[in-house]
C-alpha positions as a LaTeX table, in Angstrom:
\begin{tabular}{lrrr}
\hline
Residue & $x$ (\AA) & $y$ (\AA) & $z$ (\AA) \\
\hline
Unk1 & $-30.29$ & $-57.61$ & 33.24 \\
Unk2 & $-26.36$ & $-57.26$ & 32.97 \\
Unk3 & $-24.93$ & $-57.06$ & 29.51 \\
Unk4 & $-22.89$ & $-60.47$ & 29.67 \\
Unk5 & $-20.39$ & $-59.33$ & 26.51 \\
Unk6 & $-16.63$ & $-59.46$ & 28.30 \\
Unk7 & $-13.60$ & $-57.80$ & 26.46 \\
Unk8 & $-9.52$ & $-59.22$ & 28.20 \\
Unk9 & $-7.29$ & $-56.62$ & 29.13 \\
Unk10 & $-4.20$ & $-58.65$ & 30.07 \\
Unk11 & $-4.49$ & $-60.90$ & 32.59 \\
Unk12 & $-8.81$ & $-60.10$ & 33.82 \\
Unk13 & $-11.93$ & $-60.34$ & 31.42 \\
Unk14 & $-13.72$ & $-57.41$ & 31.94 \\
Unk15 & $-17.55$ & $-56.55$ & 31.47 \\
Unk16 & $-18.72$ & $-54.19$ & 28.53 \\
Unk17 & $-21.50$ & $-52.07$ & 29.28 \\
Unk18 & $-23.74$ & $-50.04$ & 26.78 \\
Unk19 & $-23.69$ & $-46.06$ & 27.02 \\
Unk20 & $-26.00$ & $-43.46$ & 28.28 \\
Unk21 & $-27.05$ & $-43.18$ & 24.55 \\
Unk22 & $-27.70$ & $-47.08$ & 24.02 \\
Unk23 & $-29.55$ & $-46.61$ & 26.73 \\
Unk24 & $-31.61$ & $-43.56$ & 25.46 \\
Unk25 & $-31.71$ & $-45.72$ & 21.98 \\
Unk26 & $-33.25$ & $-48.71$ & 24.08 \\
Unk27 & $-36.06$ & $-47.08$ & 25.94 \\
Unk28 & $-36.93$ & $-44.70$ & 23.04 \\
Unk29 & $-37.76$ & $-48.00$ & 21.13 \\
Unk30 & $-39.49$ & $-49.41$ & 24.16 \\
Unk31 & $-41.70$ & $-46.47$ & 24.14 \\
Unk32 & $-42.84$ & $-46.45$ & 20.37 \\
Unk33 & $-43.32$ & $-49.66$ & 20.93 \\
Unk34 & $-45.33$ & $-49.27$ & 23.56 \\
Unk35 & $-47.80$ & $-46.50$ & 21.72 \\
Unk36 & $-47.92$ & $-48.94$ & 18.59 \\
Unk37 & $-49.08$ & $-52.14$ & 20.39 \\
Unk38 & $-50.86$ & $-50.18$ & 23.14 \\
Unk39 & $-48.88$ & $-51.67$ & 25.86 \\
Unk40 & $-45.45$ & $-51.33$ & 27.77 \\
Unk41 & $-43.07$ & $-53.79$ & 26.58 \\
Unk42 & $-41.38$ & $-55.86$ & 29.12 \\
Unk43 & $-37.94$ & $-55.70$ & 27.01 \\
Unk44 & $-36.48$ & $-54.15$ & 24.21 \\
Unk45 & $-33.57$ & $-54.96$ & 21.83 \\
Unk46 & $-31.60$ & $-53.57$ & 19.16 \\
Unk47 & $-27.71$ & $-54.36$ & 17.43 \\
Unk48 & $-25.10$ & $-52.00$ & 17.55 \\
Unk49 & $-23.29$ & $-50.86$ & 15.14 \\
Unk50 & $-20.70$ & $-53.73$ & 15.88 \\
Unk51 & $-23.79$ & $-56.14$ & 15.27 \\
Unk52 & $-24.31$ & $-57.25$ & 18.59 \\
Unk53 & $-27.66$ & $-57.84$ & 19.85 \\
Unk54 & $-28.51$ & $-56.16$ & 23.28 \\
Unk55 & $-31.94$ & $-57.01$ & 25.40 \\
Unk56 & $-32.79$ & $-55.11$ & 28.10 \\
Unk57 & $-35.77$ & $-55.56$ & 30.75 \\
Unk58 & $-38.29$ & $-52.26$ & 30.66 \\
Unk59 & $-38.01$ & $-50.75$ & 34.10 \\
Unk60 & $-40.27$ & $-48.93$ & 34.26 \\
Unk61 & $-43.24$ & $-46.58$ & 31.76 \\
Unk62 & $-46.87$ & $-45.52$ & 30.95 \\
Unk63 & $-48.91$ & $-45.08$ & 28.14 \\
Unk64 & $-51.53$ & $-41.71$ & 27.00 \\
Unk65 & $-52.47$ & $-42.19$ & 23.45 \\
Unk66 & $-49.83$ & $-41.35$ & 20.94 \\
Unk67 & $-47.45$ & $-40.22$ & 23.97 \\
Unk68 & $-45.26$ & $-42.74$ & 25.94 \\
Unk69 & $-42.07$ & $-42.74$ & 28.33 \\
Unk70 & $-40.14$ & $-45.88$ & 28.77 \\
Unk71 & $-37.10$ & $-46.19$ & 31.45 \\
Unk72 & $-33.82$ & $-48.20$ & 31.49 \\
Unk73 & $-31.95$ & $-48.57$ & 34.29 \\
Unk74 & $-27.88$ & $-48.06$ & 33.29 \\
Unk75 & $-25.51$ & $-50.91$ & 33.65 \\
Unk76 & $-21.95$ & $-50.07$ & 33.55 \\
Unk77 & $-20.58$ & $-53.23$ & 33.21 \\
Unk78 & $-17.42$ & $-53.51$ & 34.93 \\
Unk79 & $-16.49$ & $-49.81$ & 34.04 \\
Unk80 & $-16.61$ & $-47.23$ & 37.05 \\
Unk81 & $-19.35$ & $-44.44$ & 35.88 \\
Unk82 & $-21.58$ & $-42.33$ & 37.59 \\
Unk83 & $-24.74$ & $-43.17$ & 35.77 \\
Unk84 & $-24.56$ & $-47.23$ & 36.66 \\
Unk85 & $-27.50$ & $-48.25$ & 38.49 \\
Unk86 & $-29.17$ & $-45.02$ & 37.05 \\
Unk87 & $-32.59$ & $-44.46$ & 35.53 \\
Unk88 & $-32.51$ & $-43.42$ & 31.55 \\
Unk89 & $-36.12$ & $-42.05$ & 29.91 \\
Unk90 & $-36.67$ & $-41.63$ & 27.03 \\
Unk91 & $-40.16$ & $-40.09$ & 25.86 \\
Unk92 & $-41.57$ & $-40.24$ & 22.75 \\
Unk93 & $-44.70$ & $-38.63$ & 21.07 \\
Unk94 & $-46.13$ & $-39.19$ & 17.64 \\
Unk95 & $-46.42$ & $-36.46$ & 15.04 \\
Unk96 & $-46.98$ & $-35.86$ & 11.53 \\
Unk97 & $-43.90$ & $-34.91$ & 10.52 \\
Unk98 & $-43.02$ & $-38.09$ & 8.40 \\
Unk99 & $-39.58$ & $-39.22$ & 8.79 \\
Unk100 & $-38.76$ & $-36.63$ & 11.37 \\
Unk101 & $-37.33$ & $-37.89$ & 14.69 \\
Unk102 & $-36.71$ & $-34.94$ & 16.77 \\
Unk103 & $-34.82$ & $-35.12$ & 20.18 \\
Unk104 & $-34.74$ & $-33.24$ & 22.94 \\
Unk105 & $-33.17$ & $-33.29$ & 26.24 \\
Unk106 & $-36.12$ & $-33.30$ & 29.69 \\
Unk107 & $-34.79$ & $-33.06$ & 33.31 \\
Unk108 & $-30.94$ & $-33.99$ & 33.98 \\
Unk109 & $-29.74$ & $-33.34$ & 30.49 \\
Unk110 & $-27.39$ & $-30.22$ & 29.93 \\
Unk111 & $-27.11$ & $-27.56$ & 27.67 \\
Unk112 & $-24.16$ & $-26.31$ & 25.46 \\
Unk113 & $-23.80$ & $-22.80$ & 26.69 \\
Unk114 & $-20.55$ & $-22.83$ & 24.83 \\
Unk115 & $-19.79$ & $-22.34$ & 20.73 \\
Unk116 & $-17.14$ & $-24.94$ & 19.44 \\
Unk117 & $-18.81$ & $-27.76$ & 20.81 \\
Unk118 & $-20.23$ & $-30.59$ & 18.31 \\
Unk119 & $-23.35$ & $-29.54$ & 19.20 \\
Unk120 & $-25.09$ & $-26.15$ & 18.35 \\
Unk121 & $-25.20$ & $-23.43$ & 20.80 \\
Unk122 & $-28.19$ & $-24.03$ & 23.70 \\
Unk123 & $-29.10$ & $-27.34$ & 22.36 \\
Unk124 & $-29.56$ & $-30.39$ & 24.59 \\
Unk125 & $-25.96$ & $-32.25$ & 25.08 \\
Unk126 & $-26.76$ & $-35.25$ & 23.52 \\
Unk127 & $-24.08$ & $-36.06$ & 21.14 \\
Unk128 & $-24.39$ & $-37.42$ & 17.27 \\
Unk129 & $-23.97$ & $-40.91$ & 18.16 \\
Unk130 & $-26.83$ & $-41.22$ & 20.27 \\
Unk131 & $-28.93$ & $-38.87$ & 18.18 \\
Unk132 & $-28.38$ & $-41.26$ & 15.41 \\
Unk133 & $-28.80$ & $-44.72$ & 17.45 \\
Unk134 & $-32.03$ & $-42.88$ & 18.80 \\
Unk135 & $-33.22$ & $-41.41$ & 15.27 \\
Unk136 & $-32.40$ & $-45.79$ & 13.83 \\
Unk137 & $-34.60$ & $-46.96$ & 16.93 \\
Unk138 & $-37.38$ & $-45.20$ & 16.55 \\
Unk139 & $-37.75$ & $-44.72$ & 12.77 \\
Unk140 & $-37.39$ & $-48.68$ & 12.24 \\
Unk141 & $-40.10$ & $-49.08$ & 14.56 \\
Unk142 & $-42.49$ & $-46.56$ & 13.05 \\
Unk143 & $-41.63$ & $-47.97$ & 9.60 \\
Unk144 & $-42.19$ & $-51.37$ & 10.35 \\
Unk145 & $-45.82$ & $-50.84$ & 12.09 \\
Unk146 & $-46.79$ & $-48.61$ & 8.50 \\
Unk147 & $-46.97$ & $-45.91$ & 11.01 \\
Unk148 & $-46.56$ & $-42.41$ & 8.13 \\
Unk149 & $-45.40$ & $-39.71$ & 10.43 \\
Unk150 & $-42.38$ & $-38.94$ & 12.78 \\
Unk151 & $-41.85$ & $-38.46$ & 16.74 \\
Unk152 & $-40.60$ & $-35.99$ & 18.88 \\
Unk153 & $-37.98$ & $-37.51$ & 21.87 \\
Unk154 & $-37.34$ & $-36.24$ & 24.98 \\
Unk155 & $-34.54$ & $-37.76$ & 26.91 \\
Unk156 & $-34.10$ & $-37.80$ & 30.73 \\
Unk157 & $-32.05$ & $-38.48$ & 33.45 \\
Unk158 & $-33.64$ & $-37.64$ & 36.97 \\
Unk159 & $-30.51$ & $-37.56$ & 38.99 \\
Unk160 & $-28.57$ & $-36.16$ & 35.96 \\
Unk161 & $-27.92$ & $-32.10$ & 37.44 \\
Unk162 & $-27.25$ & $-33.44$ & 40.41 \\
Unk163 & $-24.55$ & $-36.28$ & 38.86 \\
Unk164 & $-23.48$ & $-33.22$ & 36.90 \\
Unk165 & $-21.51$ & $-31.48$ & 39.63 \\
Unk166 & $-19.17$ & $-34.68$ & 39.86 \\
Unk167 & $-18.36$ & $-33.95$ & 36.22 \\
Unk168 & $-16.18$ & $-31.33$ & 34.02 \\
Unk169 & $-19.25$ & $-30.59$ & 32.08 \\
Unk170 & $-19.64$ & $-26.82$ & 33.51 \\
Unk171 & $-16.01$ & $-26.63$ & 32.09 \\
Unk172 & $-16.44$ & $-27.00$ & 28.78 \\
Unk173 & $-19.21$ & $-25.43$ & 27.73 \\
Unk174 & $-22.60$ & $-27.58$ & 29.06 \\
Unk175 & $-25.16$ & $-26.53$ & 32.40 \\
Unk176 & $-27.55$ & $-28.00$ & 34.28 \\
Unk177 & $-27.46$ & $-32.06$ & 33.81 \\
Unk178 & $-24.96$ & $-34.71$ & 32.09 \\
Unk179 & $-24.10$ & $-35.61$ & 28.46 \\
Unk180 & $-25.51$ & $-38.45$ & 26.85 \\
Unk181 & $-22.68$ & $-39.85$ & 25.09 \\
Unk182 & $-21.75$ & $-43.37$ & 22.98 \\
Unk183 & $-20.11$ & $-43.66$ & 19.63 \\
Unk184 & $-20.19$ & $-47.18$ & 19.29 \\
Unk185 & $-23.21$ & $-48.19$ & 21.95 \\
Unk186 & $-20.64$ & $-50.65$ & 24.22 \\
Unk187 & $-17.95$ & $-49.26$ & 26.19 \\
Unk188 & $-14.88$ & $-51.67$ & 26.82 \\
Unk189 & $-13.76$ & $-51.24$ & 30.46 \\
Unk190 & $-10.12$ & $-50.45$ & 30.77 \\
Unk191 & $-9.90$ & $-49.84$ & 26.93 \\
Unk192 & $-7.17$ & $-47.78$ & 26.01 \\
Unk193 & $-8.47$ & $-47.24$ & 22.08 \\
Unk194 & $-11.69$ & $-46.26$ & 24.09 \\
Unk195 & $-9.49$ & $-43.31$ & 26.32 \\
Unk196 & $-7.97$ & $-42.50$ & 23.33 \\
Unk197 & $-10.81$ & $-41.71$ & 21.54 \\
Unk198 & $-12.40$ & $-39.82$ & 24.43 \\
Unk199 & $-9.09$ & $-37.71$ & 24.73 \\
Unk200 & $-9.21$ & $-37.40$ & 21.15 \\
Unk201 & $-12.66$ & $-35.72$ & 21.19 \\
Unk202 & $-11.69$ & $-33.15$ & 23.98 \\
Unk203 & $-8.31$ & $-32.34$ & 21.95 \\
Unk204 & $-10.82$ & $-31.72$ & 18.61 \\
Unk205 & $-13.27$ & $-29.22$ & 20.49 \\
Unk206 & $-10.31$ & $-27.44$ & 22.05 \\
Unk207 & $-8.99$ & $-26.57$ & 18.59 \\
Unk208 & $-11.92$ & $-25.23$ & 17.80 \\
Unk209 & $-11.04$ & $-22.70$ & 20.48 \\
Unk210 & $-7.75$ & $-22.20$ & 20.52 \\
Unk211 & $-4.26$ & $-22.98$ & 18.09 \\
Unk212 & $-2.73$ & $-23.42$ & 21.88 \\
Unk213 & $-2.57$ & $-26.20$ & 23.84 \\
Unk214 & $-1.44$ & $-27.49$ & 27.33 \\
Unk215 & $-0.94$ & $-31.37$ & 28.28 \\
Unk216 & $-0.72$ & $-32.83$ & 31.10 \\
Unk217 & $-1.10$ & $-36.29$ & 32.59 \\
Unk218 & $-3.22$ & $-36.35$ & 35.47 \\
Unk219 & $-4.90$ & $-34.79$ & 38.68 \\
Unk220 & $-1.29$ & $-33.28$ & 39.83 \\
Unk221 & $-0.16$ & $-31.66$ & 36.90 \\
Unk222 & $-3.94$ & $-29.89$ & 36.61 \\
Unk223 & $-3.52$ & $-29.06$ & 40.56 \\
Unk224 & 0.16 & $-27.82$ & 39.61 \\
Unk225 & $-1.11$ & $-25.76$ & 36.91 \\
Unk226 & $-3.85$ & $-24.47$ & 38.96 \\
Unk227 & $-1.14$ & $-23.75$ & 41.82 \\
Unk228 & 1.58 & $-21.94$ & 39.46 \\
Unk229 & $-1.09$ & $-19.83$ & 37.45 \\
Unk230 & $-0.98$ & $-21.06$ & 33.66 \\
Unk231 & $-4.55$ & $-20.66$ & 33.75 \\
Unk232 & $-4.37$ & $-16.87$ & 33.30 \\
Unk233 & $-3.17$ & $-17.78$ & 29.68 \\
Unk234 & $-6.76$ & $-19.22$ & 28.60 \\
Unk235 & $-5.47$ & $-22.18$ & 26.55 \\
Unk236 & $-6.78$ & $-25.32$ & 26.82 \\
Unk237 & $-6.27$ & $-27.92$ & 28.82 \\
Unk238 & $-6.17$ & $-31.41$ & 27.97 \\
Unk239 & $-4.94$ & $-34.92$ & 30.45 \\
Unk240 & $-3.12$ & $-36.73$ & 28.70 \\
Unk241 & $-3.05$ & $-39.61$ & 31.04 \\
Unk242 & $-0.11$ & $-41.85$ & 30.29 \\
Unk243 & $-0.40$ & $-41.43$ & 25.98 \\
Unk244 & 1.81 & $-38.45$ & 25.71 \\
Unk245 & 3.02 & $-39.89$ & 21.92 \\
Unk246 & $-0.51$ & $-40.30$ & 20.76 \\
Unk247 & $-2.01$ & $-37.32$ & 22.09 \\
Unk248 & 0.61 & $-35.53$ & 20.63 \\
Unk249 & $-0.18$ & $-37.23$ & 17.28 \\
Unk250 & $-3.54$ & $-35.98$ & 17.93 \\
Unk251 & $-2.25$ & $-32.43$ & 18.21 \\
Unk252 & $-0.36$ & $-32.53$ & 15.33 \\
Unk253 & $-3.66$ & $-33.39$ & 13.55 \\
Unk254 & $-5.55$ & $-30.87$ & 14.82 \\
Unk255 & $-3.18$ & $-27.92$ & 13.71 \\
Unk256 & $-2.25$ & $-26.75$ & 17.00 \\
Unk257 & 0.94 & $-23.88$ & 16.52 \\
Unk258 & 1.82 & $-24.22$ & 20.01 \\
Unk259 & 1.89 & $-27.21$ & 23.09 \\
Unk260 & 3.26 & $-27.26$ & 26.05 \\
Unk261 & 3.63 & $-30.34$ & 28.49 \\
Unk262 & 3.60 & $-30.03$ & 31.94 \\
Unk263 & 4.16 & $-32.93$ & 33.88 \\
Unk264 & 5.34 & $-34.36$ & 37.31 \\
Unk265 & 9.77 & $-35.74$ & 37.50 \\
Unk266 & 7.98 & $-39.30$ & 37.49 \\
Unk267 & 6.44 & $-38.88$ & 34.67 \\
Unk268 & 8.45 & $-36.36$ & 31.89 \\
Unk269 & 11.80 & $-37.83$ & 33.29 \\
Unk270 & 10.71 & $-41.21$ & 31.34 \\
Unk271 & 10.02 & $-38.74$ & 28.36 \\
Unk272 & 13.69 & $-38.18$ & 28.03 \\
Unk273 & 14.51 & $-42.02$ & 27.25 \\
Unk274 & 12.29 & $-41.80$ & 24.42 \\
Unk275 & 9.11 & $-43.58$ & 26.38 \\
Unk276 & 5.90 & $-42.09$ & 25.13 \\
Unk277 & 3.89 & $-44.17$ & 27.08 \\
Unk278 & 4.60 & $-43.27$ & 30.76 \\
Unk279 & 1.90 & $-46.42$ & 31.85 \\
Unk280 & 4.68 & $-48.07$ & 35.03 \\
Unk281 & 3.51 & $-51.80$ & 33.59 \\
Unk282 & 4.97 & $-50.65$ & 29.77 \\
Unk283 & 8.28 & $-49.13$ & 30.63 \\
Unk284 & 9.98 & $-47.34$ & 33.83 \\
Unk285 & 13.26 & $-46.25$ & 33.42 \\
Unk286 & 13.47 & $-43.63$ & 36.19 \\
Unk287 & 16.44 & $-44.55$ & 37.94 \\
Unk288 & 18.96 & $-45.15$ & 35.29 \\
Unk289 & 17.56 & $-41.45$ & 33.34 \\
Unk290 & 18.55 & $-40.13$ & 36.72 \\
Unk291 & 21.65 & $-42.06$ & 37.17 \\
Unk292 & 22.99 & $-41.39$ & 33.55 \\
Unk293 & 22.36 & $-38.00$ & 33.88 \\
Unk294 & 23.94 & $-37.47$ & 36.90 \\
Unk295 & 27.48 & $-39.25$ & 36.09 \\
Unk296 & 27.47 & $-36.78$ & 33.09 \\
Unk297 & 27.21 & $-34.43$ & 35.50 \\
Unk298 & 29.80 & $-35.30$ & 37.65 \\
Unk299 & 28.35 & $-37.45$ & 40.42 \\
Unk300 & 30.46 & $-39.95$ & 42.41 \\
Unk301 & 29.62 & $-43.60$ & 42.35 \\
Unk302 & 28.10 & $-43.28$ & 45.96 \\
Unk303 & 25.82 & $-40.83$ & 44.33 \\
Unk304 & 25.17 & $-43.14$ & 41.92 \\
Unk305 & 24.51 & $-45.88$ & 44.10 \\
Unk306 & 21.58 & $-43.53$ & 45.80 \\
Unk307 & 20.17 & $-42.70$ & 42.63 \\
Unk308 & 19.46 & $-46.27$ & 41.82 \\
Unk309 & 18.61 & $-47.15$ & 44.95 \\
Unk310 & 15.88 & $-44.57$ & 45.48 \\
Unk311 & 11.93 & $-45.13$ & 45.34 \\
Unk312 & 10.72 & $-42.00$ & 44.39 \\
Unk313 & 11.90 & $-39.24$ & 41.85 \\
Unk314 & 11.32 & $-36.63$ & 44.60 \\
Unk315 & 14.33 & $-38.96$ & 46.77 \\
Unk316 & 16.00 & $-38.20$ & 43.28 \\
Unk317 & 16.02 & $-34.96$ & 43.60 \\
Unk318 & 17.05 & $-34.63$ & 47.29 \\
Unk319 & 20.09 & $-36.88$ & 45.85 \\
Unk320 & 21.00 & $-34.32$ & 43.75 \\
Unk321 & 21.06 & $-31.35$ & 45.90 \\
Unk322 & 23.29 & $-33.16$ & 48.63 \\
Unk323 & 25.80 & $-33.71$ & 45.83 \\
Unk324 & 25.37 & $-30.00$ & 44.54 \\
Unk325 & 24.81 & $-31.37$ & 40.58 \\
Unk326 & 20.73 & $-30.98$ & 41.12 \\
Unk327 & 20.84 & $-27.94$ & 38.00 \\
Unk328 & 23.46 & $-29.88$ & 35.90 \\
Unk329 & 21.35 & $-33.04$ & 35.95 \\
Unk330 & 17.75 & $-31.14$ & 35.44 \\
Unk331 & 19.13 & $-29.47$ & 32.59 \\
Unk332 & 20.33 & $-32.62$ & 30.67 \\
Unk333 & 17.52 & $-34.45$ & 31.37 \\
Unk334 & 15.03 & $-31.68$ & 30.03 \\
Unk335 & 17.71 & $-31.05$ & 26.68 \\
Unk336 & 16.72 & $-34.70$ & 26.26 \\
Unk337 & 12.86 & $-34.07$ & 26.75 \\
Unk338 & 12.77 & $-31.56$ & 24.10 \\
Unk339 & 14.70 & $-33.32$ & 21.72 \\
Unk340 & 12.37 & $-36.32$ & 21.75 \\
Unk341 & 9.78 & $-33.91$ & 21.85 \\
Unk342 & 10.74 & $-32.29$ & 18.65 \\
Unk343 & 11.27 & $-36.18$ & 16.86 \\
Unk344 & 7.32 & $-37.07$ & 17.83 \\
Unk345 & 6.26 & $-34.01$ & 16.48 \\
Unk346 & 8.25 & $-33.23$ & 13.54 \\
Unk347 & 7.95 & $-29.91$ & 13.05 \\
Unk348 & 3.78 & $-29.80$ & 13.53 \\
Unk349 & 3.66 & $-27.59$ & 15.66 \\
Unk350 & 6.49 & $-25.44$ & 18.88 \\
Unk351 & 7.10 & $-27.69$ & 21.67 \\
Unk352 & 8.07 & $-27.58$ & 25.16 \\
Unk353 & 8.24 & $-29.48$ & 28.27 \\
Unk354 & 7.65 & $-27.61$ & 32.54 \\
Unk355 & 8.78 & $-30.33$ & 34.78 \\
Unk356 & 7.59 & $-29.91$ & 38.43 \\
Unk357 & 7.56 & $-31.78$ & 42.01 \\
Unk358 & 5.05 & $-31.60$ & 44.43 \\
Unk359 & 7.38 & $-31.47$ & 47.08 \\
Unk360 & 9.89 & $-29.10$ & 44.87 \\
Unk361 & 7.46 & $-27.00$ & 42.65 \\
Unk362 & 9.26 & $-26.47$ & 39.63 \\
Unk363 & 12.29 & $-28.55$ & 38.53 \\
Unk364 & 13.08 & $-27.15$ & 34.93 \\
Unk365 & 11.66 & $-26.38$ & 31.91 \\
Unk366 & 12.71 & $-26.79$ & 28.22 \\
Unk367 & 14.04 & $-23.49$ & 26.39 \\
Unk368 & 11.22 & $-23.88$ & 23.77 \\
Unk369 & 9.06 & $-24.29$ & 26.83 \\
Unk370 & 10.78 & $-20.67$ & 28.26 \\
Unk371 & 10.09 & $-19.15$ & 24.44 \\
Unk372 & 6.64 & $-20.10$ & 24.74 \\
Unk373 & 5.48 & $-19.01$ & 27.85 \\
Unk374 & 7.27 & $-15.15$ & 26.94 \\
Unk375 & 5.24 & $-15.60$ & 24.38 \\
Unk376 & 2.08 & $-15.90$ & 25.89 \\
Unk377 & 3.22 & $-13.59$ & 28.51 \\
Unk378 & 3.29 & $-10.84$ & 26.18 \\
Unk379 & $-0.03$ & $-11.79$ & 24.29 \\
Unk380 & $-2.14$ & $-11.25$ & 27.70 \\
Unk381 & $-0.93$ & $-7.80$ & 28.48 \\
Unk382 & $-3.61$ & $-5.30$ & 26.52 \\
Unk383 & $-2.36$ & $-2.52$ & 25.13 \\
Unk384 & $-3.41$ & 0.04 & 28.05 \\
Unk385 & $-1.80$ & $-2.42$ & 30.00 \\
Unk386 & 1.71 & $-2.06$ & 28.30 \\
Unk387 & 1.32 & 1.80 & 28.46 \\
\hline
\end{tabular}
């Protein structure tokens, strides 16, 4: 049954979905239900925490005594997500523990082999959300049959490890299946509070390990990174995607000392007109940074005319190197970087910008940028090293 509640992102409605965790939520229900009234339900419903009601058919389950497994099947809505179309169990077992709910993850779920997560050490990667939608669901349902005792919840995704290698998950800390996730049981597809708050999550845990930080924006600034060897520094590193404003507000929050942004000419070139939000449809700006830029450096107005002309940042750059002002320009573009740099983050924290092409490699980086790297050049060397 598809979850019918649409959210409008300009111009297209889009279809919400509920998450792995609603989905846990819904079939641990189905399945007290189901030991309570000695039958398999055919569907299940509970409100969110935004109080909307969701139903859901019962895909599939079975029944032995005070043990029963009910299964969802995952509907993504319009949002593009590996578990759509994918079967969710949840298992549940009767016990005498009264008011305990106890939850567990069964086949397909990781485990945090990581400290700093939000979940203990070796535990099964289901987050508090869905613990606590799951706990609701179940407890209500035991409560309002008189039933005194608790349950014990196992939760289950068969094609989870499998799904798992598509994900980061061995990154950060969790083995063997996929997180079962959901703070507020309905995603909205092509929600940028909802992005936010998922980048807001990963910047939290990686404070927890480190007072460092690296941004970038996307897949080329993590192949870049990869490429140019930053990852021999072992700090963090957290896509920004087009937010660079907010997720530095986010850093600021989180205490880092030190944050670096490395990110393609197309993107940090914006950064240097002030635009935080590097998203093409909000602002653009490229050619006249470049053009500006470049008549302070010198350029003549058939320069000029190429600059504004040109498609691509990396046609930019070529621009500059036939005129011979290609170091002038970088350099007063990147001055401009860190400055607005510095304004967002007033002081919170040492800031600095790498720009890079992936036709050029490395265009220029900010002098705090220079600073910080030394710094972390020197903090990698051991001492037996620097004998």
């Amino acid at each position: 049954m598809a979850f019918k509640d649409h959210v409008r992102n300009r111009q297209q409605n889009f279809r919400c979905s509920f998450t792995t965790g609603t989905c846990a939520a819904l079939a641990a229900k189905a399945a007290a239900m189901a030991i309570i009234d000695g039958k398999i339900p055919d569907k299940v419903s509970i409100i969110t925490n935004k109080g909307i009601k969701i139903t859901v058919p019962i895909e599939n389950g079975g029944l032995d005594g005070k043990t029963a497994w009910c299964s969802i099947i995952r509907d993504a809505g319009d949002e593009s997500d590996l578990t759509n179309g994918k079967e969710i169990i949840s298992t549940v077992e009767l016990t005498d523990d009264t008011g305990v709910v106890e939850i567990d993850g069964g086949v397909g779920i990781g485990r945090i082999t990581k400290q700093g997560l939000e979940i203990p050490y070796g535990s099964a990667a289901i987050y508090p959300g869905p613990r606590a939608s799951i706990t609701f669901a179940v407890s209500q349902t035991l409560s309002e049959c008189g039933y005194p005792g608790g349950a014990k919840v196992v939760v289950s995704i068969p094609e989870g490890e499998k799904l798992a290698r598509r994900t980061y998950n061995s990154m950060i800390g969790i083995e063997g299946g996929l997180s079962v996730l959901g703070t507020t049981n309905i995603i909205e597809p092509m929600s940028e509070r909802a992005l936010l708050d998922a980048i807001e999550d990963t910047i939290i845990q990686a404070a927890i390990r480190s007072d460092k930080l690296i941004l970038t924006p996307g897949k080329f600034g993590e192949a870049y990174i990869n490429r140019e060897g930053y990852r021999k520094y072992c700090v963090p590193l957290i896509k920004s995607s087009n937010f660079i404003g907010d997720v530095l507000d986010m850093a600021a929050n989180q205490h880092f000392k030190q944050v670096i942004l490395i990110a393609h000419t197309a993107k940090l070139c914006k950064l240097s007109a002030g635009i935080m939000n590097t998203y093409s449809k909000n602002a653009d700006g490229r050619n006249e940074v470049f053009c500006t830029n470049a008549a302070l450096s010198g350029a003549n107005m058939e320069t000029l005319e190429a600059l504004e002309q040109a498609q691509k940042s990396d046609e930019c750059i070529e621009i500059l190197d036939k005129a011979g002002i290609r170091g002038m320009t970088i350099t007063k573009i990147m001055n401009k970087v860190q400055m607005h740099l510095e304004k967002r983050v007033a002081g919170a924290f040492e800031v600095g910008a790498v720009m890079f092409s992936n036709v050029y490699g490395t265009i220029g980086k900010t002098w705090q940028a220079e600073e910080i790297l030394r710094q972390w050049e020197k903090e990698i060397h051991s001492p037996l090293e620097e004998k």
